[in-house]
DRENPA-3360 file (N, C-alpha, C; in nm, 2 decimals, always signed):
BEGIN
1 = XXXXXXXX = +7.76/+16.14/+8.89/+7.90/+16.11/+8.87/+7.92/+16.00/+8.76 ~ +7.83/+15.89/+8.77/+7.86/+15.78/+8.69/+7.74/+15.80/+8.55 ~ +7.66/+15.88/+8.52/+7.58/+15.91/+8.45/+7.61/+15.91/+8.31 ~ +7.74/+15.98/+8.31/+7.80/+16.00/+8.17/+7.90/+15.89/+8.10 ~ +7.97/+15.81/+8.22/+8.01/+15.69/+8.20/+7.89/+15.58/+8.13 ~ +7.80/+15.61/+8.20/+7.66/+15.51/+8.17/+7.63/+15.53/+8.00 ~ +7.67/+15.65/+7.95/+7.64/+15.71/+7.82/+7.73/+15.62/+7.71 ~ +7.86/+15.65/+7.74/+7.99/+15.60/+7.68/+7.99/+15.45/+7.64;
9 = XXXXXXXX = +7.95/+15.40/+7.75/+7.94/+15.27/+7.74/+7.89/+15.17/+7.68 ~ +7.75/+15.26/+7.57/+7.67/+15.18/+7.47/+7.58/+15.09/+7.48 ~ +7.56/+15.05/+7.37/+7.48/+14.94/+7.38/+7.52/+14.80/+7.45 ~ +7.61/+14.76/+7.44/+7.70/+14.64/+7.48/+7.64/+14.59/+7.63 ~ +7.64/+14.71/+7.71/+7.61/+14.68/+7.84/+7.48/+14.73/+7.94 ~ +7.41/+14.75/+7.82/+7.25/+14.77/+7.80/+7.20/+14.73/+7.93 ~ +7.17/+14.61/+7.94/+7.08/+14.52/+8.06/+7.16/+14.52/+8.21 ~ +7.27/+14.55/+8.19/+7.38/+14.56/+8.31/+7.36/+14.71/+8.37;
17 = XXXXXXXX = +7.35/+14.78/+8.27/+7.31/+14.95/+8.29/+7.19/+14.95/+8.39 ~ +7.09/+14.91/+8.35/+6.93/+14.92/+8.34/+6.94/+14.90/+8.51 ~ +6.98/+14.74/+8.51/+7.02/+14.64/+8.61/+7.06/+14.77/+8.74 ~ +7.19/+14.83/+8.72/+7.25/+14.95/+8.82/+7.16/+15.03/+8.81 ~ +7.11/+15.07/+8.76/+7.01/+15.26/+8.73/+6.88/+15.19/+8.83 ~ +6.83/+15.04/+8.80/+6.74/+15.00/+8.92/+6.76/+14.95/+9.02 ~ +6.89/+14.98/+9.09/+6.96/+14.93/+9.20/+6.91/+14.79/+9.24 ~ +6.99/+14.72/+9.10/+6.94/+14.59/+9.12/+7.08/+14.55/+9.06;
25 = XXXXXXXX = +7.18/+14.55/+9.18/+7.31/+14.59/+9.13/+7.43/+14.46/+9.14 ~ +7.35/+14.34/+9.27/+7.40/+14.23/+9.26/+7.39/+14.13/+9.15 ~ +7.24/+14.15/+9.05/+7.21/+14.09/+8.90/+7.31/+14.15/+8.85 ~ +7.35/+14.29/+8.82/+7.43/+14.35/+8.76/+7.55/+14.30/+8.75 ~ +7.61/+14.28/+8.87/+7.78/+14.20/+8.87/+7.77/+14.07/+8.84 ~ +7.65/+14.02/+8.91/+7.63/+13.87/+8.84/+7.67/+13.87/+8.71 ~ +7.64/+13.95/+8.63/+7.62/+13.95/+8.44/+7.73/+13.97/+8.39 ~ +7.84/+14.08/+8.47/+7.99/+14.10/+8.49/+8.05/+14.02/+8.49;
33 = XXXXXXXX = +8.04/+13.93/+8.59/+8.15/+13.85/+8.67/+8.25/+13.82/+8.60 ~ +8.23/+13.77/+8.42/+8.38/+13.70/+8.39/+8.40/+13.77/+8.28 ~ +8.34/+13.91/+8.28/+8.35/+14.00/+8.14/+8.49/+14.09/+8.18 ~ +8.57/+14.11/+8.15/+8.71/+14.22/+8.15/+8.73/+14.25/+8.07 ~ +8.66/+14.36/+7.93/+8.73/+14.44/+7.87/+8.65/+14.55/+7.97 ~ +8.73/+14.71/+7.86/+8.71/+14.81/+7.94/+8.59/+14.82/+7.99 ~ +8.45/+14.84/+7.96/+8.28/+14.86/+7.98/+8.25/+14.77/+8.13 ~ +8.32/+14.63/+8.15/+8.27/+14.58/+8.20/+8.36/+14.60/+8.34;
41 = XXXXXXXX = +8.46/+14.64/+8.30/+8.54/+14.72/+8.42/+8.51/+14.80/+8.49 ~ +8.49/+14.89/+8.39/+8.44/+15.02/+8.44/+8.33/+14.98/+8.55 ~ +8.20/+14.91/+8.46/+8.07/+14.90/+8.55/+8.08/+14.82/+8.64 ~ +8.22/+14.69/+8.69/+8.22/+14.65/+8.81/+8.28/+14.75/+8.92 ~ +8.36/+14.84/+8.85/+8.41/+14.94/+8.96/+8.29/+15.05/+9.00 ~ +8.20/+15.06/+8.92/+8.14/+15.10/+9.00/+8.04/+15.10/+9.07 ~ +7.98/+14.92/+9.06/+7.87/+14.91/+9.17/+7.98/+14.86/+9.29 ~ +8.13/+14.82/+9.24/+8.22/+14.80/+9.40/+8.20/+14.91/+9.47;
49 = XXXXXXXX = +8.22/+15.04/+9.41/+8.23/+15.18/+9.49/+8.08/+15.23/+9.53 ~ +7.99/+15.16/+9.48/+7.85/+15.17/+9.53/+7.83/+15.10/+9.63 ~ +7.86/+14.98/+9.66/+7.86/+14.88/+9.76/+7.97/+14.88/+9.87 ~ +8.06/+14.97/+9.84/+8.17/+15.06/+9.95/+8.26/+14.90/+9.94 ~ +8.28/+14.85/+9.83/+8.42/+14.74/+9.85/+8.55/+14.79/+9.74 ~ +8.58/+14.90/+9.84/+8.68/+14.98/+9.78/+8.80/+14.89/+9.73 ~ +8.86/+14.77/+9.80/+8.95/+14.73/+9.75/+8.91/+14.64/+9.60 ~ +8.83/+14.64/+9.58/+8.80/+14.55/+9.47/+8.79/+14.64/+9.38;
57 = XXXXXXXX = +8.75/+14.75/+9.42/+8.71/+14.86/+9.30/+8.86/+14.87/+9.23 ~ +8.92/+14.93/+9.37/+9.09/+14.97/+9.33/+9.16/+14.83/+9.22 ~ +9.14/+14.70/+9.26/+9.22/+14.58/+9.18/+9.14/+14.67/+9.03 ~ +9.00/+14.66/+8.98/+8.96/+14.70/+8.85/+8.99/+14.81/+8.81 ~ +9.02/+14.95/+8.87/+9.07/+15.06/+8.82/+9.19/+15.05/+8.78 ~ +9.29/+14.97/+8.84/+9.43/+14.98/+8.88/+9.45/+14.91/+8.72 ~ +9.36/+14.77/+8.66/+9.33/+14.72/+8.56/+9.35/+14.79/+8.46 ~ +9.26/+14.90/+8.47/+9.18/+15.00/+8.39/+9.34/+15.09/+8.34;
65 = XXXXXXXX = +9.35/+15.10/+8.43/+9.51/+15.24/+8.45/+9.63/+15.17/+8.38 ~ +9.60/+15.05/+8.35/+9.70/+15.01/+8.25/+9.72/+15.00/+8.13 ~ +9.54/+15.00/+8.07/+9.48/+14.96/+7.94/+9.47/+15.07/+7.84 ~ +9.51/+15.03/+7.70/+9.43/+15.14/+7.64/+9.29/+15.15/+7.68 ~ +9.24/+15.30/+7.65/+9.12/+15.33/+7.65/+9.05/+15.39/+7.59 ~ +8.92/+15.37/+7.58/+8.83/+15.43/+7.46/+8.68/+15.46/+7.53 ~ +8.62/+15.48/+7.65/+8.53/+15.47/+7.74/+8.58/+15.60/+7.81 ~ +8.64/+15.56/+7.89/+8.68/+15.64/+8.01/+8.85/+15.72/+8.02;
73 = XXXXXXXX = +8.84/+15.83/+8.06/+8.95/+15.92/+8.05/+9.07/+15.89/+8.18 ~ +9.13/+15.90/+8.16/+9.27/+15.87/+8.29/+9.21/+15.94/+8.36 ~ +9.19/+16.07/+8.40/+9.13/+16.18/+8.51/+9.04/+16.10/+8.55 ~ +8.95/+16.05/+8.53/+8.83/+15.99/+8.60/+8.92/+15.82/+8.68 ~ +8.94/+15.76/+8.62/+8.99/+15.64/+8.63/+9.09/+15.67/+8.79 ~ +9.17/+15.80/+8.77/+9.27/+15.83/+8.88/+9.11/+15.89/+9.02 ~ +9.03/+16.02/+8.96/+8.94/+16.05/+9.03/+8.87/+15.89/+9.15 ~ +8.87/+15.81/+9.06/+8.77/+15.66/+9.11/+8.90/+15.62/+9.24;
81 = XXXXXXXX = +9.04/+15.60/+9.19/+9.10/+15.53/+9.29/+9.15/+15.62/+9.37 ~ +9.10/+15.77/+9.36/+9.20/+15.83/+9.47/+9.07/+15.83/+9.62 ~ +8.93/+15.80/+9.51/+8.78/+15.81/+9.63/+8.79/+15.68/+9.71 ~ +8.85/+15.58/+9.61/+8.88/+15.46/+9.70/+8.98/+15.44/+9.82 ~ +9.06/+15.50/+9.75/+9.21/+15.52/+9.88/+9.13/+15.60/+9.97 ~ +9.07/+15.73/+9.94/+9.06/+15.81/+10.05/+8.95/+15.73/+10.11 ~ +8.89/+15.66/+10.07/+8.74/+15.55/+10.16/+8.86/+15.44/+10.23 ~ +8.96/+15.40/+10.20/+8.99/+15.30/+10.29/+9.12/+15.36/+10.38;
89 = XXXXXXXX = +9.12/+15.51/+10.42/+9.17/+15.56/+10.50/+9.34/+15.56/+10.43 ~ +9.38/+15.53/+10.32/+9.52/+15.58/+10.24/+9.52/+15.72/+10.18 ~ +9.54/+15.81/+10.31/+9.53/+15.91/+10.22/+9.66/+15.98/+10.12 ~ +9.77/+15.92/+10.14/+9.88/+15.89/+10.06/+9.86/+15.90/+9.90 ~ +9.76/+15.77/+9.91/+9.80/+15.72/+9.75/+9.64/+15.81/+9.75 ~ +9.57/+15.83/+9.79/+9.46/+15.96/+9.80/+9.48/+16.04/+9.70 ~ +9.57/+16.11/+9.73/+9.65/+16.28/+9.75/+9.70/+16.26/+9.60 ~ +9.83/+16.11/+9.59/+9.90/+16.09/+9.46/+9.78/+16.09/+9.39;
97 = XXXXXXXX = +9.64/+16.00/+9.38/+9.57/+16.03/+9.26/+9.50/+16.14/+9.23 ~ +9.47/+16.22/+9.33/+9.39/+16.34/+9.30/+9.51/+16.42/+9.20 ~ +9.57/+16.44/+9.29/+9.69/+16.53/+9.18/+9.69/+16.49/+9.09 ~ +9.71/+16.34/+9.00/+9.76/+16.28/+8.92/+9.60/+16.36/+8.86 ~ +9.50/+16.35/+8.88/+9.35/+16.37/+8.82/+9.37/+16.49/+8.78 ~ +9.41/+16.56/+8.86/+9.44/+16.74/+8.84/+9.55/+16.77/+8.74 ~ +9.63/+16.70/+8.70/+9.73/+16.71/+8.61/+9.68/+16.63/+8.50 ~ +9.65/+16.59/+8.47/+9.50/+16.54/+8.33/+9.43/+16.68/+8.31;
105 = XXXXXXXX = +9.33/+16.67/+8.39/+9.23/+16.77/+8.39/+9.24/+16.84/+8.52 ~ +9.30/+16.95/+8.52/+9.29/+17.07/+8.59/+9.11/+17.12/+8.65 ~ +9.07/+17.10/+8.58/+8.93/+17.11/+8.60/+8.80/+17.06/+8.63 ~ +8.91/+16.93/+8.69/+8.82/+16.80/+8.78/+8.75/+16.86/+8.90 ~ +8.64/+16.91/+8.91/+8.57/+16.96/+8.99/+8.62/+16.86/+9.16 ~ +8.57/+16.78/+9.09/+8.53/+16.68/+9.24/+8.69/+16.62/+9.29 ~ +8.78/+16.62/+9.23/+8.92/+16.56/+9.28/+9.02/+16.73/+9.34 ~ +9.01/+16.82/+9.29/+9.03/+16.93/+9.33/+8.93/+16.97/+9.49;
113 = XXXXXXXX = +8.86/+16.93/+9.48/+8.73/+16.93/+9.58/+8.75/+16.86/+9.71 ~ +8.84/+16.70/+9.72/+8.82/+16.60/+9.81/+9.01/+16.62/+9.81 ~ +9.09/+16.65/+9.72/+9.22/+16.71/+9.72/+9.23/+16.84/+9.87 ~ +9.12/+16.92/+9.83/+9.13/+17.03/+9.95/+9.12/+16.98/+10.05 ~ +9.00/+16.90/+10.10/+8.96/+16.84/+10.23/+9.11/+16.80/+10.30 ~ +9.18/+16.70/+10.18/+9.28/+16.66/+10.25/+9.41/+16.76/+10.33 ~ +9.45/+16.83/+10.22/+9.51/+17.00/+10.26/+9.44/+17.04/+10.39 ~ +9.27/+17.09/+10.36/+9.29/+17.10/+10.54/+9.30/+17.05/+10.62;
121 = XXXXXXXX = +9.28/+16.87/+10.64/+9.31/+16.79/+10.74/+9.45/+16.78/+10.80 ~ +9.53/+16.81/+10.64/+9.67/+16.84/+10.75/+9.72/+16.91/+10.73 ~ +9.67/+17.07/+10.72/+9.67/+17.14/+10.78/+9.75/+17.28/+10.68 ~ +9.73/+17.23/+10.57/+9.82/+17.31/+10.47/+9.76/+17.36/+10.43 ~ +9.71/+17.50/+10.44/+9.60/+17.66/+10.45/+9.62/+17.71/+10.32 ~ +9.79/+17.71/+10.30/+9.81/+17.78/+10.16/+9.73/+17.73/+10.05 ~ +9.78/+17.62/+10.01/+9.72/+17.54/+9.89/+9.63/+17.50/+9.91 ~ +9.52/+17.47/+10.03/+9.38/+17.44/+10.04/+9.32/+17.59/+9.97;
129 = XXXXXXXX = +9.37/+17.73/+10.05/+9.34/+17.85/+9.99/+9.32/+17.84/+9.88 ~ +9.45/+17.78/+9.79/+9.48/+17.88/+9.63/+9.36/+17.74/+9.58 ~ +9.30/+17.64/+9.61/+9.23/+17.54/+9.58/+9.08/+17.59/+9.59 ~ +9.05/+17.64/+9.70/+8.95/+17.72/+9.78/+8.91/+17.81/+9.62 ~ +9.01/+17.86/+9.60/+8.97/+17.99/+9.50/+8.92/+17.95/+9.37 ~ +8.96/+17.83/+9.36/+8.96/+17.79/+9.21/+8.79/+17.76/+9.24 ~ +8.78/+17.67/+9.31/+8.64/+17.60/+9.35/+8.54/+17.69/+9.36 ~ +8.53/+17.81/+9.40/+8.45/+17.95/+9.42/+8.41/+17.96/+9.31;
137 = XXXXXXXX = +8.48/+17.96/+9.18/+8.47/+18.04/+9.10/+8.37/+17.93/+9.01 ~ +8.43/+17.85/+9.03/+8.34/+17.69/+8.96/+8.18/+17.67/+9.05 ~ +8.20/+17.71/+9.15/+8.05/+17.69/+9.22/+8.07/+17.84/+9.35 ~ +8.03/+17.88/+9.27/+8.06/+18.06/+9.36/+7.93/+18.05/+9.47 ~ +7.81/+17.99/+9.46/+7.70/+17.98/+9.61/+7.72/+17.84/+9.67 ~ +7.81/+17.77/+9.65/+7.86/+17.60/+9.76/+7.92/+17.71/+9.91 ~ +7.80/+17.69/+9.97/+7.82/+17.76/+10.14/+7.92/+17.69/+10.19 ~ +7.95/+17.51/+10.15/+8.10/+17.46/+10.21/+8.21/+17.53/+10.18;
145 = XXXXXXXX = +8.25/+17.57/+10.07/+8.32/+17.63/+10.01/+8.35/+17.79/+10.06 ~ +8.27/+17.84/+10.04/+8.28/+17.99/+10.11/+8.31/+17.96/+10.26 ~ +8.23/+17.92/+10.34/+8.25/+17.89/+10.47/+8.39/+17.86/+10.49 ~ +8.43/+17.73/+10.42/+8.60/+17.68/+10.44/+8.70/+17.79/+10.38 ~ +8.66/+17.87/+10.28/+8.77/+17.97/+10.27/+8.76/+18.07/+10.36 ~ +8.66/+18.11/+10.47/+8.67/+18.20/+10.56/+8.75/+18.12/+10.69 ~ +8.71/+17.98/+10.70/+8.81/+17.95/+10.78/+8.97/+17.94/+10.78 ~ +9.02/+17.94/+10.65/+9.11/+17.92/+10.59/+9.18/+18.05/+10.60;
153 = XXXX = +9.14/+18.17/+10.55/+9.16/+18.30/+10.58/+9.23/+18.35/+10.73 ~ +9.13/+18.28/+10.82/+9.13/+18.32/+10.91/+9.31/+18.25/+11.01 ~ +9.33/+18.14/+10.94/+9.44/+18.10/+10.93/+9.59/+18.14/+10.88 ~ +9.55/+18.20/+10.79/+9.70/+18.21/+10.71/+9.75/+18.36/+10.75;
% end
């Protein structure tokens, strides 16, 4: 997930990189701590979301979601705060960023993905379906996938 971000990011943030890739990720923020342009954003949001302190992630994405950008795409940025909402049980502002991801990039694998989950938690079969179908086609042997569209079937 964060691999390609790690690409984008360059040289700049070299030893900070290294630092995360060796889950040695508290030196990492250490080296962060008073850096805020976009790279060092990014890479505090995501040892927060590695270290599950979603709200902190959400203050630096929320950062992010304001700025120009030249690293990281809106879809991803919305993808990051909608995994955070849905980790701190908002599945509200969840839902608003997946969509928001999906309307960027229609073809966000993983927000179209955790978008459905929420559809079937409450219970909306149609649009988990027409979600279901899209996902098939993008990963046609994910047994979660096939399985949930049989349950879903079996519903509507």
């Amino acid at each position: 997930m964060f691999e390609e971000l790690f690409e984008k990011i360059g040289q700049k943030y070299i030893k900070e990189k290294e630092l995360i890739q060796d889950k040695d990720i508290y030196e990492a923020y250490f080296l962060l701590k008073n850096k805020n342009d976009e790279g060092a954003l990014i890479l505090k949001a995501i040892i927060e979301i590695i270290c599950k302190k979603y709200d902190k992630a959400i203050k630096n994405l929320k950062i992010l979601e304001q700025e120009e950008k030249q690293i990281i795409k809106d879809d991803k940025i919305y993808e990051f705060l909608g995994l955070c909402f849905y980790q701190t049980n908002n599945i509200l502002s969840a839902t608003t960023y997946f969509v928001k991801a999906l309307e960027e990039n229609e073809d966000n694998f993983y927000c179209r993905y955790n978008l459905t989950n929420i559809l079937l938690k409450n219970g909306d079969y149609k649009k988990a379906f027409e979600n279901l179908k899209i996902l098939e086609k993008e990963e046609p042997e994910n047994e979660t996938i096939k399985k949930n569209l049989e349950l879903v079937q079996k519903r509507l």
